[in-house]
Each structure stands twice: as structure tokens, then as C-alpha cells.
PDB file of N, CA, C and O in Angstrom, chain B, residues numbered from 101:
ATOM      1  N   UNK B 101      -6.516  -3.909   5.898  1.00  0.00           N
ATOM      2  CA  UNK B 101      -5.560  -5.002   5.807  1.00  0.00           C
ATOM      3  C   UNK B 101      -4.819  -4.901   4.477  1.00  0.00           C
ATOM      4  O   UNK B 101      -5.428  -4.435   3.513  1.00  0.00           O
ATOM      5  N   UNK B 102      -3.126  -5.435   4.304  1.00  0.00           N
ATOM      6  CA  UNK B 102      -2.977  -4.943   3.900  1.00  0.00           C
ATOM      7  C   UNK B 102      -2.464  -6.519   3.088  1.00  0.00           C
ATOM      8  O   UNK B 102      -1.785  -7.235   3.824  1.00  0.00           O
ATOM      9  N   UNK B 103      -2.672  -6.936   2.027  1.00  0.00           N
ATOM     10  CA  UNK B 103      -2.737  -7.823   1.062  1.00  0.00           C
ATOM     11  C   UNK B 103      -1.255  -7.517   0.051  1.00  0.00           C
ATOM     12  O   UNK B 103      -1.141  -6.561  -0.716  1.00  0.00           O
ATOM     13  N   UNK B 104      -0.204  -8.593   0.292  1.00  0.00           N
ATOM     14  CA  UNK B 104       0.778  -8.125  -0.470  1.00  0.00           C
ATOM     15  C   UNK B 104       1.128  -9.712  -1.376  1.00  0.00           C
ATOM     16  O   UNK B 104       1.605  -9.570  -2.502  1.00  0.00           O
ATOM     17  N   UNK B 105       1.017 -10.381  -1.143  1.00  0.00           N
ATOM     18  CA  UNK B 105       1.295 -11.640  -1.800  1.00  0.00           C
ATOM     19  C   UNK B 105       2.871 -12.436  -1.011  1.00  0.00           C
ATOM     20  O   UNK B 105       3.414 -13.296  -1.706  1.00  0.00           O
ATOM     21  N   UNK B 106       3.293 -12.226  -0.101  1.00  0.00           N
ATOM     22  CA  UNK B 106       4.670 -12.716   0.224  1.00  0.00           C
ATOM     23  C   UNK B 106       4.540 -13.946   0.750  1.00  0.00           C
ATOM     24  O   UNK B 106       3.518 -14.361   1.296  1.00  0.00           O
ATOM     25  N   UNK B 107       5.582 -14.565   0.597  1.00  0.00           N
ATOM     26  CA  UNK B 107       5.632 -16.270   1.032  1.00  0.00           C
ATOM     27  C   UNK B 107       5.837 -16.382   2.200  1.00  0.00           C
ATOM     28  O   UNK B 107       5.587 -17.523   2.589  1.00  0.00           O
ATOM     29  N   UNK B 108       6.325 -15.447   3.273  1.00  0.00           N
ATOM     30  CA  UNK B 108       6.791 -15.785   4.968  1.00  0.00           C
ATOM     31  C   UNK B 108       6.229 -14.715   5.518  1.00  0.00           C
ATOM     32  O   UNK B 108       5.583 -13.809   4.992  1.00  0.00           O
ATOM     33  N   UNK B 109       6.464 -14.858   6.382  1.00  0.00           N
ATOM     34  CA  UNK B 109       6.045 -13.602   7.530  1.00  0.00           C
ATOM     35  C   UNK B 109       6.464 -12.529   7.589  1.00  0.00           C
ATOM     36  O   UNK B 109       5.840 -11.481   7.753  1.00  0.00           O
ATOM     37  N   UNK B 110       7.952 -12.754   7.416  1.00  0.00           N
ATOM     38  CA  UNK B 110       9.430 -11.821   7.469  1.00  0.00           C
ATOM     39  C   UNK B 110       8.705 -10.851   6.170  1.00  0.00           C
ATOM     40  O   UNK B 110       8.280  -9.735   6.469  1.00  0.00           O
ATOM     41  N   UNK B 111       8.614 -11.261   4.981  1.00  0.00           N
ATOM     42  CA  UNK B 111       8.363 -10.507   3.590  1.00  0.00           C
ATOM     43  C   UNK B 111       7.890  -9.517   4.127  1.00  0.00           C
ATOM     44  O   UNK B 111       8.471  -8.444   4.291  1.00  0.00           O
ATOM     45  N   UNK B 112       6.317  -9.915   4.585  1.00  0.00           N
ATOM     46  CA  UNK B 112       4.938  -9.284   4.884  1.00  0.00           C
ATOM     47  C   UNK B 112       5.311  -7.869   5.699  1.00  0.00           C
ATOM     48  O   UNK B 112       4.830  -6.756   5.487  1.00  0.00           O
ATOM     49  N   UNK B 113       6.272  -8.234   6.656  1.00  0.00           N
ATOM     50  CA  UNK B 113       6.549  -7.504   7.519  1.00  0.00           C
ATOM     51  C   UNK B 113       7.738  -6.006   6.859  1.00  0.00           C
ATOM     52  O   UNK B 113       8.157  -4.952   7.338  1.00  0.00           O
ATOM     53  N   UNK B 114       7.839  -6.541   5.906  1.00  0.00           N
ATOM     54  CA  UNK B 114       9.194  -5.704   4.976  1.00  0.00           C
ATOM     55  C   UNK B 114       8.455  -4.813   4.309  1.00  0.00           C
ATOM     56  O   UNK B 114       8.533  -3.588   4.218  1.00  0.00           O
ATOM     57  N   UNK B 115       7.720  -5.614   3.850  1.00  0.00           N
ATOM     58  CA  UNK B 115       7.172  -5.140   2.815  1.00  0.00           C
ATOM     59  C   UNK B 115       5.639  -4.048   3.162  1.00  0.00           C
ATOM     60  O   UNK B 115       5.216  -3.272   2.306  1.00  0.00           O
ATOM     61  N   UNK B 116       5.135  -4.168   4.238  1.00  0.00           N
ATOM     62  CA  UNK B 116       4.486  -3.452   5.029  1.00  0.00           C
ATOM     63  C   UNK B 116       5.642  -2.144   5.811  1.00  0.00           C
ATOM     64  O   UNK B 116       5.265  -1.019   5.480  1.00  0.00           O
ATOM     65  N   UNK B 117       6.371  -2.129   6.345  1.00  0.00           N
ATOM     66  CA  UNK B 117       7.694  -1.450   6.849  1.00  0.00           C
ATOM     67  C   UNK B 117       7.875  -0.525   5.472  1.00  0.00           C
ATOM     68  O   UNK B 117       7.754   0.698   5.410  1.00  0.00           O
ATOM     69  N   UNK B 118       8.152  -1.314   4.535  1.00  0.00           N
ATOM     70  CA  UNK B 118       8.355  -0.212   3.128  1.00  0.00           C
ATOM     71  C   UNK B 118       7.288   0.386   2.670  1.00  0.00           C
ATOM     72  O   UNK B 118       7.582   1.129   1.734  1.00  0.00           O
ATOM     73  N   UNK B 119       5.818   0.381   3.010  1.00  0.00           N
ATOM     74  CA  UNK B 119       4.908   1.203   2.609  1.00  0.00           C
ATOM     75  C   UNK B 119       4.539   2.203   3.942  1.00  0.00           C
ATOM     76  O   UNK B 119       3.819   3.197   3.844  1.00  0.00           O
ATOM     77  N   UNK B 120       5.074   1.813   5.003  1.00  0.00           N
ATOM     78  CA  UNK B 120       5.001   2.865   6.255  1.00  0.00           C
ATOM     79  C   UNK B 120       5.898   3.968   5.996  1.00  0.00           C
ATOM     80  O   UNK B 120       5.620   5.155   6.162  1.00  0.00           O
ATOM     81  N   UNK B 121       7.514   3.272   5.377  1.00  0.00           N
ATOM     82  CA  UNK B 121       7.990   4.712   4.848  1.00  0.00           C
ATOM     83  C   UNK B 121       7.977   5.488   3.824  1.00  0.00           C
ATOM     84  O   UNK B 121       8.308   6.672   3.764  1.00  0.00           O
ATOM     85  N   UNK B 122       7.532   4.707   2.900  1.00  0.00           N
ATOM     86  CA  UNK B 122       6.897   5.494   1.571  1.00  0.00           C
ATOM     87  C   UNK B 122       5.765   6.188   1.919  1.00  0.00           C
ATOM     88  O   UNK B 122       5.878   7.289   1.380  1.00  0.00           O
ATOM     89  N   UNK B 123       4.571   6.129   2.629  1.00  0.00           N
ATOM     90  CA  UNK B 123       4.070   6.958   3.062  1.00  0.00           C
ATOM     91  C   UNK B 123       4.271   8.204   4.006  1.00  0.00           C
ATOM     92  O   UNK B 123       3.781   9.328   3.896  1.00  0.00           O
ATOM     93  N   UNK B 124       5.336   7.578   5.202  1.00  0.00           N
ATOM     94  CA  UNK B 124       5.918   9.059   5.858  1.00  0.00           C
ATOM     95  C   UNK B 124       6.554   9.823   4.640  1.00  0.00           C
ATOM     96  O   UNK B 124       6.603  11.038   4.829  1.00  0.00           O
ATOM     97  N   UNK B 125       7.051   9.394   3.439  1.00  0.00           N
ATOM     98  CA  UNK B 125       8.390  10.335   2.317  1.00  0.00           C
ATOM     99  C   UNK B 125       7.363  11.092   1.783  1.00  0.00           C
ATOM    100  O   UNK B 125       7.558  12.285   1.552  1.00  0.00           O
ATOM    101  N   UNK B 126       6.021  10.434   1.495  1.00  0.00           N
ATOM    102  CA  UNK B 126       5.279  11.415   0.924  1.00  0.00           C
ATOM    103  C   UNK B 126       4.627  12.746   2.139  1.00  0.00           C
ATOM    104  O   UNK B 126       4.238  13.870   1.824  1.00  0.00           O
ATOM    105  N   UNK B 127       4.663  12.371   3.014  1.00  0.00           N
ATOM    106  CA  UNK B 127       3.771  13.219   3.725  1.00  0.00           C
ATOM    107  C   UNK B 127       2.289  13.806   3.671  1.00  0.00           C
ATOM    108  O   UNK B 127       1.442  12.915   3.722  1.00  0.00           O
ATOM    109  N   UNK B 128       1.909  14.776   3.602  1.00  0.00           N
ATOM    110  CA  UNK B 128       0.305  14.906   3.351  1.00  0.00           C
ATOM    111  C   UNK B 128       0.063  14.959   2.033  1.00  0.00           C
ATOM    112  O   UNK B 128      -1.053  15.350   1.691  1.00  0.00           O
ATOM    113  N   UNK B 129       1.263  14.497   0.775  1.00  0.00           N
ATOM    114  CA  UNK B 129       0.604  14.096  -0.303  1.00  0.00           C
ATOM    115  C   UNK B 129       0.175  12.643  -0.521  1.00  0.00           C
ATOM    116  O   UNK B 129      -0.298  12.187  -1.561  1.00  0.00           O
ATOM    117  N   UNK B 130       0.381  12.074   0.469  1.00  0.00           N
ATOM    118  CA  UNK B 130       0.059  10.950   0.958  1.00  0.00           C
ATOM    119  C   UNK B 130      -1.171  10.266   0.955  1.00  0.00           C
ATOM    120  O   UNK B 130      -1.196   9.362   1.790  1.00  0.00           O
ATOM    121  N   UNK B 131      -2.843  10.478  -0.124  1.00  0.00           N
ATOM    122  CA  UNK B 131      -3.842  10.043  -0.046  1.00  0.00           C
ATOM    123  C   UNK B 131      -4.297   8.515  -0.217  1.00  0.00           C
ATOM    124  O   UNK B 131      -3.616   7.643  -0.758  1.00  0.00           O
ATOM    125  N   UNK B 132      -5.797   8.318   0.443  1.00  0.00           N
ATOM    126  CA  UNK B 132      -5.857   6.814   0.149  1.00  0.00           C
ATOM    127  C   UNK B 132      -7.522   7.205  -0.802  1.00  0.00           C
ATOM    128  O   UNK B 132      -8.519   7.711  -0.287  1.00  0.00           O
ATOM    129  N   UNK B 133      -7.388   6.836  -2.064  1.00  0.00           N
ATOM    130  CA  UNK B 133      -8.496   7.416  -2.856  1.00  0.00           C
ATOM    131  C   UNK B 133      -9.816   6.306  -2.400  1.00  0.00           C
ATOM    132  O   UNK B 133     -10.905   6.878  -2.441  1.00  0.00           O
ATOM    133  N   UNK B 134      -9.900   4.656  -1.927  1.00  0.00           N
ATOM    134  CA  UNK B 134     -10.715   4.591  -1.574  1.00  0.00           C
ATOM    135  C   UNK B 134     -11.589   3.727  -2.539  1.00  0.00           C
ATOM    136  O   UNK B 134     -10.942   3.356  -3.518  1.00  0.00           O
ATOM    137  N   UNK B 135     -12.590   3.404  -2.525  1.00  0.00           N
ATOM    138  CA  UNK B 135     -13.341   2.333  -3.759  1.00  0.00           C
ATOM    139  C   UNK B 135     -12.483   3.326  -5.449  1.00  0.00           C
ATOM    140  O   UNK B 135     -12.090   2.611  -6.371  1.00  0.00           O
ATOM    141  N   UNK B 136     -12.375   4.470  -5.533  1.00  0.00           N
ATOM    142  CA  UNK B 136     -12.114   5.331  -6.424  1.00  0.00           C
ATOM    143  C   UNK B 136     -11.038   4.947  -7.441  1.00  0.00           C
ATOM    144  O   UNK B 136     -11.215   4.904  -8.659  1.00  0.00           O
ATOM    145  N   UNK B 137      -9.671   4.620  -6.665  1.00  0.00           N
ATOM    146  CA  UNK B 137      -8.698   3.834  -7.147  1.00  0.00           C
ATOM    147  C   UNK B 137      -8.910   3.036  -8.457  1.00  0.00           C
ATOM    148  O   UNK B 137      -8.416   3.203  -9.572  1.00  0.00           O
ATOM    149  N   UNK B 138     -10.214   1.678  -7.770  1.00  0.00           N
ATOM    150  CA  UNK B 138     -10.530   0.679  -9.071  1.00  0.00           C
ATOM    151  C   UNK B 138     -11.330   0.990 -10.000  1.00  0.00           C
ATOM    152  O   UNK B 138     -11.805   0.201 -10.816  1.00  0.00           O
ATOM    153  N   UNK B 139     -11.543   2.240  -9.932  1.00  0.00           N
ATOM    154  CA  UNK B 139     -12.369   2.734 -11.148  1.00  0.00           C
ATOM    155  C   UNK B 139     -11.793   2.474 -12.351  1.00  0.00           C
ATOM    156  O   UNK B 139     -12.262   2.018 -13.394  1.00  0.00           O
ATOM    157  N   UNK B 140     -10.247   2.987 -11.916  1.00  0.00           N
ATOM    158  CA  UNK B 140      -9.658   2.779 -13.685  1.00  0.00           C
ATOM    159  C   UNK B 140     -10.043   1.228 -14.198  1.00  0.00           C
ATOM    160  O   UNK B 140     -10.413   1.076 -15.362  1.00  0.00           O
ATOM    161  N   UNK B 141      -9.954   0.197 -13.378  1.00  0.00           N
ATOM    162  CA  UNK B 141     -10.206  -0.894 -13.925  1.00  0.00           C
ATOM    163  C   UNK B 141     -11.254  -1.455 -14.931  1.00  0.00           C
ATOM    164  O   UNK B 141     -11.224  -2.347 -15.778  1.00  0.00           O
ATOM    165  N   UNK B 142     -12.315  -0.458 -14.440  1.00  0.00           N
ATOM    166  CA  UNK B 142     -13.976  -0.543 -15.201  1.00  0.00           C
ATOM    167  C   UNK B 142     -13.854   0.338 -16.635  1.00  0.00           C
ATOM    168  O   UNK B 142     -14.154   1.517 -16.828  1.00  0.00           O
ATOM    169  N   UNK B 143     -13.491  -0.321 -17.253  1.00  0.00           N
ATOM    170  CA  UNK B 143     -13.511   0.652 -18.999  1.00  0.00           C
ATOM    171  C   UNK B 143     -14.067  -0.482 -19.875  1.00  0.00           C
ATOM    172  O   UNK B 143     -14.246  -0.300 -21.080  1.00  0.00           O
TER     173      UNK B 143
END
């Protein structure tokens, strides 16, 4: 699920739409790192 913060439905839906094509632009550099990501957070 995908957690974006938008006030309507419409946003959610945009704004989900814009990470479907930012992910097709990347193509198979395209990874999802996974708990790994929030590591940087832990310092």
C-alpha cells in the first residue's frame, strides 16, 4: 500500500499514476530495497 499523504482521492490517484510511470522510465533499474531503505534512518 501505497501511503502518500493527499487530501482527495483524485491526488492519491495522480500521485500513484506518477510513481507507475516513474517506475516504467526507470525500467529494471527500478528496485524496491525493502525493510533496507530505513536503515539510513537508524544512525
Amino acid at each position: 500500500q501505497i501511503k502518500t499523504g493527499s487530501l482527495s482521492r483524485s491526488d492519491r490517484v495522480a500521485k500513484y499514476n506518477r510513481l507507475l510511470v516513474i517506475e516504467e522510465e526507470l525500467g529494471s533499474a527500478a528496485t524496491y530495497p525493502g525493510k533496507a531503505a530505513f536503515n539510513v534512518f537508524r544512525d
